[in-house]
C-alpha positions in Angstrom: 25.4 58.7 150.2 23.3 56.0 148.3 26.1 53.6 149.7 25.4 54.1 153.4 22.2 51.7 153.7 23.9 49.6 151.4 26.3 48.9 153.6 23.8 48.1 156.4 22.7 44.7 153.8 19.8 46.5 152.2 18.6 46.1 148.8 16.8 49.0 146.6 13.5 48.4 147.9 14.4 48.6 151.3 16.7 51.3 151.1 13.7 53.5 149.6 11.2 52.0 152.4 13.8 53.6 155.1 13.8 57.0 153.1 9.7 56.9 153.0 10.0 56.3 157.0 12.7 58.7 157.4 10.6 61.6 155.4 7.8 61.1 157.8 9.5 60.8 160.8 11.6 64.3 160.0 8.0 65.7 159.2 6.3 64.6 162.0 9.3 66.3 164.0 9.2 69.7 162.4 5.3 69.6 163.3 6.5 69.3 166.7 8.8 71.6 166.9 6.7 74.5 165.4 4.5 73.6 168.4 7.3 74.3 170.6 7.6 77.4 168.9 4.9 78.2 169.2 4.4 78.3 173.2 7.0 80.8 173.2 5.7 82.9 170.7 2.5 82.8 172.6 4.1 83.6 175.4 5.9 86.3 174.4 2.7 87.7 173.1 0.8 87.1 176.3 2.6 87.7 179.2 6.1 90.1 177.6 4.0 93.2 177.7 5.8 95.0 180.6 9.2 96.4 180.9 10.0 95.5 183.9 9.2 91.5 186.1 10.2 90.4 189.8 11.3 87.4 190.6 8.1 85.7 191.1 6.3 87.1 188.0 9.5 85.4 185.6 9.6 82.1 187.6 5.8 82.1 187.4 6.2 82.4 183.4 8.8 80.0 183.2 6.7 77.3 185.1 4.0 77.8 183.0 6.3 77.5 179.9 7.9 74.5 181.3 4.7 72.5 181.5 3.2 73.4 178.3 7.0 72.5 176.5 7.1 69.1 178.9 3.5 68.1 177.5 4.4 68.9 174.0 7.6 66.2 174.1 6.3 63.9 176.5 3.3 63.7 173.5 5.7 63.6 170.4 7.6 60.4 172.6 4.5 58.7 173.5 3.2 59.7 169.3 6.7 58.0 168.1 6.3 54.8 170.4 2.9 54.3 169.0 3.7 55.0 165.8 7.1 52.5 165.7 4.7 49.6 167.5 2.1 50.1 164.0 5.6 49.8 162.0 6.4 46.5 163.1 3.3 45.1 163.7 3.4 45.5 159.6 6.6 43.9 159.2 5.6 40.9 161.8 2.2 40.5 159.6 4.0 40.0 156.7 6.3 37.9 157.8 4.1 35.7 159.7 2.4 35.0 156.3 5.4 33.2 155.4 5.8 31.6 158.3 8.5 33.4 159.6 9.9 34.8 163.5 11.3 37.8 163.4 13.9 38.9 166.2 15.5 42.4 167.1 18.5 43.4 169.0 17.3 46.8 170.9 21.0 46.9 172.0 21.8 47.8 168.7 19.5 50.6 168.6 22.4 52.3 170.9 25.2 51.2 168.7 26.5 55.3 168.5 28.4 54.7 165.4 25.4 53.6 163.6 23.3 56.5 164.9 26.3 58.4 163.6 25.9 57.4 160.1 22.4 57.7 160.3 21.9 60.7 161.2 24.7 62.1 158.6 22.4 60.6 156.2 19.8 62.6 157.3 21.0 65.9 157.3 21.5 65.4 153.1 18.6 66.3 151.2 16.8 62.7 150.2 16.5 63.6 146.6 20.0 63.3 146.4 19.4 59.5 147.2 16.8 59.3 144.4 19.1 61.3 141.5 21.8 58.8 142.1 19.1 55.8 141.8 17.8 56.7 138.8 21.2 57.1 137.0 21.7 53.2 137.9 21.0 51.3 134.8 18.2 48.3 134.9 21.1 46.0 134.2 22.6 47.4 137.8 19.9 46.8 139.6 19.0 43.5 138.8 22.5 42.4 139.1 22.7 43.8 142.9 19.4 42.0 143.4 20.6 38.8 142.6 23.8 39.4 144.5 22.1 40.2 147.6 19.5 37.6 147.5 21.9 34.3 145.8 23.4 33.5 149.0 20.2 33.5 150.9 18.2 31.4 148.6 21.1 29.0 147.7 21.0 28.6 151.6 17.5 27.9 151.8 17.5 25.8 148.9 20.2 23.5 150.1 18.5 23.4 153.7 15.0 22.5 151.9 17.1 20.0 150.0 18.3 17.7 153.0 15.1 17.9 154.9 13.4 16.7 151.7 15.7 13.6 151.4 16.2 13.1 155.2 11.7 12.6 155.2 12.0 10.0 152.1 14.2 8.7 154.2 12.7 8.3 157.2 9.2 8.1 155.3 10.5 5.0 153.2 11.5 3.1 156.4 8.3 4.1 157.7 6.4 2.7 154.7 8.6 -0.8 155.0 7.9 -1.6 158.8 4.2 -0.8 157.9 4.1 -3.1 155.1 6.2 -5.9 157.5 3.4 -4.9 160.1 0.4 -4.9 157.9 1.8 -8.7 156.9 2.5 -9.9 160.4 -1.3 -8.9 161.1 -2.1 -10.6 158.5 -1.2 -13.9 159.8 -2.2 -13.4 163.0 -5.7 -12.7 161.7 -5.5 -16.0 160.0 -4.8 -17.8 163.4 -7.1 -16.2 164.7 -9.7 -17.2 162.5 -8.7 -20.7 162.7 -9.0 -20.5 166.6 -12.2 -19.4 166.0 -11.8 -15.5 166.7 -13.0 -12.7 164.8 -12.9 -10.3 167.1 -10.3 -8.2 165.7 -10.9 -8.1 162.1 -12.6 -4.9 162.3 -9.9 -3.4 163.8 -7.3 -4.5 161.6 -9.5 -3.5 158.8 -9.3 0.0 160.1 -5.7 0.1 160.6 -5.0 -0.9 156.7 -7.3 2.2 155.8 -5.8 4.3 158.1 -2.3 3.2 156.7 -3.3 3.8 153.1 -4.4 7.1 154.3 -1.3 8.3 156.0 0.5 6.9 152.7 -1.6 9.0 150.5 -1.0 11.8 152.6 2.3 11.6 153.0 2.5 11.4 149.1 0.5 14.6 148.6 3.1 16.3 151.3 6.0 15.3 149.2 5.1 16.7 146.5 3.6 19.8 147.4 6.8 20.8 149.7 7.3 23.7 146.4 3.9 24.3 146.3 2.5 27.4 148.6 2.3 27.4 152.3 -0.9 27.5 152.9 -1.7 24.0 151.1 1.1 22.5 152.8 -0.4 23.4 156.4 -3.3 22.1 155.4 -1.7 18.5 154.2 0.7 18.5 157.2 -2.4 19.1 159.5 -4.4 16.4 157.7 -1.3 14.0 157.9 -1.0 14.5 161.9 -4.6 14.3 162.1 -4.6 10.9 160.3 -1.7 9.8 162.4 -3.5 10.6 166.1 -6.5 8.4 164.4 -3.6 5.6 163.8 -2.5 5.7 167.3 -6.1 5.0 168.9 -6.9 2.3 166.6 -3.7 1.0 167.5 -4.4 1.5 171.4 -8.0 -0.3 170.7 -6.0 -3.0 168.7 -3.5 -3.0 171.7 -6.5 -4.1 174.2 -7.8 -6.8 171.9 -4.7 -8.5 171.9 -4.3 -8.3 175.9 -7.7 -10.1 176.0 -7.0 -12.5 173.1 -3.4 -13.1 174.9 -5.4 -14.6 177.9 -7.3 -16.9 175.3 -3.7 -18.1 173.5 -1.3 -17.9 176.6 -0.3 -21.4 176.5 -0.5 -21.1 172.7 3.7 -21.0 171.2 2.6 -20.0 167.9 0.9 -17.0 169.2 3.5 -16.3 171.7 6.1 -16.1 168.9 4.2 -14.0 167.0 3.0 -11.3 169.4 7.1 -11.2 170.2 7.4 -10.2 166.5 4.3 -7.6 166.7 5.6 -6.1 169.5 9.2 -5.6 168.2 7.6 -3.8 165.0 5.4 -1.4 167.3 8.7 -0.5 168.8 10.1 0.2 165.7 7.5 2.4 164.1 7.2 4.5 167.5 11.2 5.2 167.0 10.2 6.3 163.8 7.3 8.3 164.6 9.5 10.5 167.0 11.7 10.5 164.4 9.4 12.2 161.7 7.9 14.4 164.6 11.4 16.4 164.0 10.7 17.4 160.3 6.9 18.4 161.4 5.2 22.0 162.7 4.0 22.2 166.3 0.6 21.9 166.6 
């Protein structure tokens, strides 16, 4: 009997969770059912007292009985809904802690061959379960835990394995069309100043601080991808946060060069270089989308 929930994939603490549930499910029923029980004794007591009943007086019983027994079951259904709602509103807490979506199969709660081996489980005493646990030796255990957890963590480890190299990736291709950007502006701030415009050093200012920034941040990501989930929410929210600040500084650097484009139209220097700026834009907006893959919805 200790092998039938290990066959279903469950390991000792889960097995003895589904006993624990299963022990107050089975006494919650019994409750029930002395209810039940109890109407007809009640009746018996009240009404049985003659020998003899017509027609009318018996159906009249029975209706009586019916609706008392109806509101008994219709209360121990609604009771189990309830109660089965409360149960996985537990396990959907604790799951969503770790940032997990949980999803169920209620065809499967028809599957009559596993309602078959549940319920033969049932009808054994439980402490049967728990004498055949505690002759397993420590050694036992732990070596079925590891089996039963190896091949989920190796899984998750190799999956957090290519999405950390496929973001220094994308993240170092990121960081070298910046730099290439960041020197392109550079130049063009120097022709501005020697046309005799200022007007977007502010903004380009900005941008370089908004650059280091998302560098920084990005940094502090990468390396806290093992640490716990909470402080990487809070990085990743920082990081996107950083990012929409990037994109309206660019926008407001965006309308400074449409109105320093009307001053330099005829200009070829500038012409060649916005042609260069604009090629880079399109570049790190590729990107961007790109890195938008690796990150949480908002």
């Amino acid at each position: 009997m200790y092998n039938l929930f290990a066959d279903f994939g469950f390991n000792e603490h889960h097995q003895s969770e589904i006993i624990n549930y299963m022990r107050f499910a089975r006494s919650k029923r019994l409750l029930r059912l002395k209810a039940i029980d109890s109407c007809f004794e009640e009746l018996k007591d009240s009404r049985l007292v003659e020998d003899t009943y017509t027609v009318d007086e018996v159906r009249d019983m029975l209706d009586g009985l019916q609706m008392v027994v109806r509101g008994e079951v219709e209360m121990e259904l609604i009771n189990t809904a309830h109660t089965n709602v409360l149960l996985l509103r537990q396990l959907f807490s604790q799951a969503e802690k770790f940032y997990l979506r949980l999803q169920s199969d209620v065809s499967e709660l028809e599957n009559r061959e596993l309602l078959e081996q549940v319920a033969e489980f049932e009808k054994t005493d439980f402490k049967i379960t728990n004498k055949v646990c505690k002759t397993l030796s420590s050694s036992d255990i732990r070596r079925n835990s590891r089996l039963l957890r190896l091949p989920e963590i190796a899984k998750l480890q190799e999956d957090n394995d290519k999405l950390k190299s496929r973001l220094r990736t994308l993240e170092s291709q990121a960081m070298s069309v910046l730099d290439e950007k960041a020197k392109l502006e550079r130049t063009l701030k120097d022709l501005q100043r020697t046309q005799g415009e200022q007007k977007l050093s502010a903004q380009t200012k900005e941008i370089n601080n908004l650059e280091d920034t998302v560098a920084a941040l990005t940094e502090d990501y990468e390396r806290s991808l093992s640490a716990n989930e909470a402080t990487q929410k809070e990085l990743k929210e920082s990081l996107i946060t950083a990012k929409h600040e990037l994109l309206r500084v660019q926008e407001q650097l965006s309308l400074a060069e449409k109105e320093l484009e009307k001053k330099f139209q005829q200009t070829a220097a500038y012409r060649n270089m916005k042609e260069i700026l604009t090629k880079k834009n399109e570049q790190i907006k590729e990107i961007r989308k790109r890195l938008q893959k690796y990150e949480p919805d908002d």
